[in-house]
C-alpha positions in Angstrom: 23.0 99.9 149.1 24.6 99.8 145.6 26.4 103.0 144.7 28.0 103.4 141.0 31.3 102.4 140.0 32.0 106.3 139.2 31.3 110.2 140.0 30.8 113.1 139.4 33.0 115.8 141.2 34.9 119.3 140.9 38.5 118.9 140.7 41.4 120.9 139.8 44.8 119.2 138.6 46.9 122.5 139.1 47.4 125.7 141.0 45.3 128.9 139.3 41.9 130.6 139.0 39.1 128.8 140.1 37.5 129.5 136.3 40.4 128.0 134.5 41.4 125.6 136.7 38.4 123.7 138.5 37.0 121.0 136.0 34.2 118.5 136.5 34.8 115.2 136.0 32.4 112.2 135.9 35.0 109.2 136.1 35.7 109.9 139.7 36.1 106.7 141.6 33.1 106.4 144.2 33.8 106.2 147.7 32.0 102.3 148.9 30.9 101.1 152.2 33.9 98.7 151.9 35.9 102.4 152.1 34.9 103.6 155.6 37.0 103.4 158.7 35.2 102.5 161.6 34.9 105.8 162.7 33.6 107.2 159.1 30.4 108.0 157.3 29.5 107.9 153.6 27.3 110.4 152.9 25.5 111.4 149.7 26.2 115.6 148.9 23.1 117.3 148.6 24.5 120.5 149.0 28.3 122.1 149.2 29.2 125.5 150.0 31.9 127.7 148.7 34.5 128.6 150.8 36.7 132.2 150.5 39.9 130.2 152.1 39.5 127.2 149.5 39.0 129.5 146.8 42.1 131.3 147.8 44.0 127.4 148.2 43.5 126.4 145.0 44.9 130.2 143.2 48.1 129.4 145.4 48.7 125.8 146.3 49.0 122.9 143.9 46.4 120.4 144.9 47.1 117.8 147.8 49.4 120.6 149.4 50.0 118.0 152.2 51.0 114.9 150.3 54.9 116.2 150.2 56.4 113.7 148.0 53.6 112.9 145.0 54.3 113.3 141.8 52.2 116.1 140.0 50.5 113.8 137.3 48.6 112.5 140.6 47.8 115.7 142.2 43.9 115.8 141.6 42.1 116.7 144.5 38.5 117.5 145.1 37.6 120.7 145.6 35.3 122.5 149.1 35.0 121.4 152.4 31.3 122.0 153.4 28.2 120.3 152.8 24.4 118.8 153.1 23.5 115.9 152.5 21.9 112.2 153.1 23.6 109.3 155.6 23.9 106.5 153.3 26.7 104.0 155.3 28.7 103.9 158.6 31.7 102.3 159.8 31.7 99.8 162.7 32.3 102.2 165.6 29.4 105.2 164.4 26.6 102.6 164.9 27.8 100.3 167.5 25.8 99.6 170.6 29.0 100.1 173.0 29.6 103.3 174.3 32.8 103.6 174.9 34.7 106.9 174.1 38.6 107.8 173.8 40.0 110.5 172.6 40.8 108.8 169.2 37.8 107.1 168.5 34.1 108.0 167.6 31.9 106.5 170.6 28.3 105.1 169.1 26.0 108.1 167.6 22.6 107.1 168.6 21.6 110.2 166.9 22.8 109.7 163.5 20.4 107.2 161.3 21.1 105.8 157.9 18.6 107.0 155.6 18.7 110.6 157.5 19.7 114.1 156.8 23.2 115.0 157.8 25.4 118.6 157.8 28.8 118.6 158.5 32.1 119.2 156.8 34.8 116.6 155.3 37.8 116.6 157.5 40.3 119.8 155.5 43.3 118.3 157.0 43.0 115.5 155.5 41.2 116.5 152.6 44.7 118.4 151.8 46.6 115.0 152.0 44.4 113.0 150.0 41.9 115.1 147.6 38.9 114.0 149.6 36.1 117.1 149.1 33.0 117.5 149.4 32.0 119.2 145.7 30.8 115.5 144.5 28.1 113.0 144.2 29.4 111.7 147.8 31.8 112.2 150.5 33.6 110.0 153.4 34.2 111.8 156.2 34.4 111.1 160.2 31.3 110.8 162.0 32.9 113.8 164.5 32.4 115.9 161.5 28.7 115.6 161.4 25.4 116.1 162.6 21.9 115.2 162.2 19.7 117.9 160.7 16.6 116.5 161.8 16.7 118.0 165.3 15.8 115.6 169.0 12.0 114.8 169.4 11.3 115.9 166.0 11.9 119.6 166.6 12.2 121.5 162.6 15.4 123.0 162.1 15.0 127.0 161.6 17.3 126.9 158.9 17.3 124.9 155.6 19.5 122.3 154.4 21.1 124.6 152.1 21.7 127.4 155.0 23.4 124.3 156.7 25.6 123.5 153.9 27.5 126.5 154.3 28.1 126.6 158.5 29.9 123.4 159.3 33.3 125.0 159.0 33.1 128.7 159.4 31.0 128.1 162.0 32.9 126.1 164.3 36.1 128.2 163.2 33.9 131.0 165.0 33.0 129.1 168.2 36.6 127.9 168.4 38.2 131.4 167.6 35.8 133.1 170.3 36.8 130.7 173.0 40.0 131.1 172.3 39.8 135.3 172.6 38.4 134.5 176.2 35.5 137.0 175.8 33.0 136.9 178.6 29.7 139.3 179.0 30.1 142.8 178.7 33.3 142.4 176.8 34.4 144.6 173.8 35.8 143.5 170.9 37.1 144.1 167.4 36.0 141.5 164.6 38.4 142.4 161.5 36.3 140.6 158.1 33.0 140.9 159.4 31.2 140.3 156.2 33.2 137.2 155.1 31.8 133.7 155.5 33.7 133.1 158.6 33.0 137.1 159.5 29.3 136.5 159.6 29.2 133.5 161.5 32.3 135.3 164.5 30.0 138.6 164.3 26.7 136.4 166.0 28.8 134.0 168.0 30.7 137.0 169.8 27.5 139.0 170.5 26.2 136.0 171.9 29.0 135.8 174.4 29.6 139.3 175.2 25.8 139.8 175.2 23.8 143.1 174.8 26.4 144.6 177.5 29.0 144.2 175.5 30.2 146.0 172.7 30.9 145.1 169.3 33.2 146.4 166.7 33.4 145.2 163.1 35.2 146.2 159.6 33.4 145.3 156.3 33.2 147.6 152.9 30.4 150.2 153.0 28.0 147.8 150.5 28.1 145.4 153.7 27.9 147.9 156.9 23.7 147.4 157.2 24.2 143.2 157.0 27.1 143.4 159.4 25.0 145.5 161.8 21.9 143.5 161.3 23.6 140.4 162.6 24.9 142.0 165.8 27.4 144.6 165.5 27.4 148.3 167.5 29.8 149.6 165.0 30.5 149.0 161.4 34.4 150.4 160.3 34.6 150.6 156.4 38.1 149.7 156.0 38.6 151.4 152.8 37.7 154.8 154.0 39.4 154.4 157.2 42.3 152.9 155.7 45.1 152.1 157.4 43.1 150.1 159.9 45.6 150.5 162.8 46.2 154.2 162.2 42.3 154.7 162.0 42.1 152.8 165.6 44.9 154.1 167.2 43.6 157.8 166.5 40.4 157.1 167.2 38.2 156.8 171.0 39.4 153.2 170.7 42.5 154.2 171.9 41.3 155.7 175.0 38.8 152.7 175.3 40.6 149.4 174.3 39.9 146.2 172.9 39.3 143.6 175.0 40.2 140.9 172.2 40.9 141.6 168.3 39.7 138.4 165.7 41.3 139.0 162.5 39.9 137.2 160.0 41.5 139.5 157.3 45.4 138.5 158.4 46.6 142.1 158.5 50.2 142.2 160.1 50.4 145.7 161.0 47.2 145.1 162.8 49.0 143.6 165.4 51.8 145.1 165.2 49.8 148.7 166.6 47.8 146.7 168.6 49.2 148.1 171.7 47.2 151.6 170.9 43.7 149.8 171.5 44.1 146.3 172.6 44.0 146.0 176.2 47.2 145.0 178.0 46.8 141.0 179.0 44.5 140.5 176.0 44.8 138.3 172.7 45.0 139.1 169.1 43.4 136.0 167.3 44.3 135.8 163.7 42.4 133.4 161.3 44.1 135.3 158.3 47.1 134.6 156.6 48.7 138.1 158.2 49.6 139.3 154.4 51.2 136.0 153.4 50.8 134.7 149.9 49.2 131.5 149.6 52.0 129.6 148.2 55.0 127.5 149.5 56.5 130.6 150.3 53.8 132.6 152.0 53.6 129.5 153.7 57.3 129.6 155.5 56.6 133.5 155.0 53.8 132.6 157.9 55.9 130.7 159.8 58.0 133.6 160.4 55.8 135.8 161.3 53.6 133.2 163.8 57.0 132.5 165.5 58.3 136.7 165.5 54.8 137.3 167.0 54.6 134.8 169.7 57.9 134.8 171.0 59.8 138.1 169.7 60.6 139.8 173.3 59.9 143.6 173.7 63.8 144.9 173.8 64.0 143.2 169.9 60.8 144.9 168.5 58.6 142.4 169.7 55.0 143.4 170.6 53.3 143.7 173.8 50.1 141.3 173.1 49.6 138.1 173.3 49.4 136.8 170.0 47.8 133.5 168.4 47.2 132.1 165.3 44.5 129.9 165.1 43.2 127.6 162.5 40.2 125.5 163.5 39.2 122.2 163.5 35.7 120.9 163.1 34.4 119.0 165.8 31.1 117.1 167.2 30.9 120.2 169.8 30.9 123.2 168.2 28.7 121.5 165.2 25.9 121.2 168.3 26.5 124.3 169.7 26.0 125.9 166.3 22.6 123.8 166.1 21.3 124.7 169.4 22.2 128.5 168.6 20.2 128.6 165.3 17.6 127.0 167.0 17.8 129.8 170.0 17.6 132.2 167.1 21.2 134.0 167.8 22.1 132.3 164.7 21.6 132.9 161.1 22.9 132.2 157.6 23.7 134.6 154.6 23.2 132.7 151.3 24.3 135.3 147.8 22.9 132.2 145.5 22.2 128.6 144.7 23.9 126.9 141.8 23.2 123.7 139.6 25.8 121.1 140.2 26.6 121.7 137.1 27.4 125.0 137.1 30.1 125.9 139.6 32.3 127.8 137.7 29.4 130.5 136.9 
């Protein structure tokens, strides 16, 4: 297949606003077949969703955060993570008839077809080394980080392509958060950020654990309590009338009746901090947030700090009493199937504000 020379993409060149700073460009260098590792697909973007973390990234971080010692006249970096889209080459490995697995290495997808339908996510790790996104024309990423959307046996998907776009990441940062927490059926637990796009997706995947036994706490403002409680929560906390959080909690029957996990997707230190009031003794507080540290170089040693006071800080030095973790997920081959087989199950479903042109992201 012959691709063009060059692109289209969304790029920014500096840290800022999203508005100001984002730019498309159309002499992007296109990704080629010749490109791919042998563990990589090319795929052509059909659909890219927008992110609240990246977002967030690009207001604090200069682009390519990860590439330590490059100059700034070479910092461009695609922007978004998430996308739809068409399966257009694969390296050697994705299609190969041996199926051999390690943990390094993609064994052969029989499921994934050139020609075909994919949804998936570019890898963010790397995508903060090299400027690799997913807001273009295409997108390598590894096969790990995809799925086919055409379902086995020819079964129709229950949600669109576009509903897709948007779940690779937040979804499996659900999954992976949720295991993490250790729920189990009949569990209850506090989601902080239900309405956010990794809140939606932690909201269904608990309830699906915990199941209708369980019981299910979340915070949102009050224009999101009836979505939040549509997609599986018991009780609905608007955080700005019943702010502080912790002092709300700690005075109110959650105290008597604890947590048996807390997923904060907000990042609220103090959170944690009072945790002790209504999280269960023996239980985990899983943070996704950034626990009130700027996105910047300093918010990120700022983090650091506060990841290693939480963990390790004994009791007798103001330490507190929880098992703490910070978590920040990685895509993978599992937790993209477990996401397809729940929207098929229907305990699944996407919240989509709007679609946009390509060519008009920063409306």
């Amino acid at each position: 297949m012959s691709l063009p020379t060059n692109m289209r993409a969304w790029t920014y060149r500096t840290k800022g606003l999203p508005s100001t700073t984002v730019q498309l460009e159309s002499d992007i260098k296109t990704p080629q077949p010749a490109d791919l590792g042998p563990d990589d697909v090319l795929v052509e973007i059909h659909y890219v969703a927008f992110n609240g973390g990246v977002t967030s990234g690009i207001q604090g971080l200069r682009p390519r955060p990860l590439a330590f010692f490059l100059r700034q006249r070479d910092r461009v970096a695609i922007t978004e993570f998430e996308f739809a889209g068409r399966l257009i080459a694969a390296g050697g490995n994705v299609l190969s008839t041996t199926t051999t697995t390690t943990t390094n290495h993609v064994s052969s997808r029989k499921d994934l077809k050139i020609g075909e339908l994919v949804i998936g996510t570019v890898n963010p790790f790397k995508a903060l080394r090299d400027g690799s996104g997913a807001l273009a024309e295409y997108a390598i990423t590894s096969a790990q980080f995809v799925v086919p959307y055409q379902l086995p046996g020819g079964e129709q998907s229950k949600l669109s392509l576009a509903e897709w776009a948007g779940l690779g990441g937040v979804g499996c940062t659900a999954i992976q958060a949720v295991e993490r927490a250790g729920l189990k059926p009949g569990d209850k637990v506090l989601i902080n950020g239900g309405s956010g796009g990794a809140g939606v997706m932690m909201v269904q995947v608990a309830r699906s654990v915990i199941g209708p036994q369980g019981r299910l706490v979340a915070t949102c403002s009050a224009a999101n309590v009836e979505l939040v409680k549509s997609l599986g929560a018991d009780e609905v906390i608007d955080y700005r009338q019943h702010a502080p959080l912790h002092a709300y909690l700690a005075a109110s029957e959650h105290a008597g009746s604890p947590f048996d996990a807390i997923i904060d997707n907000v990042g609220i230190q103090e959170l944690f901090a009072h945790s002790p009031s209504y999280l269960a003794p023996g239980k985990k507080f899983i943070a996704i947030g950034a626990m009130n540290a700027e996105l910047s170089l300093k918010g990120a040693f700022q983090l650091g700090y506060l990841m290693l006071w939480n963990q390790f800080c004994p009791v007798i030095f103001g330490g507190v009493p929880r098992e703490f973790q910070f978590y920040s997920a990685k895509p993978d081959l599992p937790s993209l199937e477990l996401l397809r087989k729940m929207s098929q199950e229907g305990s699944l479903r996407q919240v989509i504000d709007s679609i946009w042109e390509f060519e008009d992201v920063t409306k």
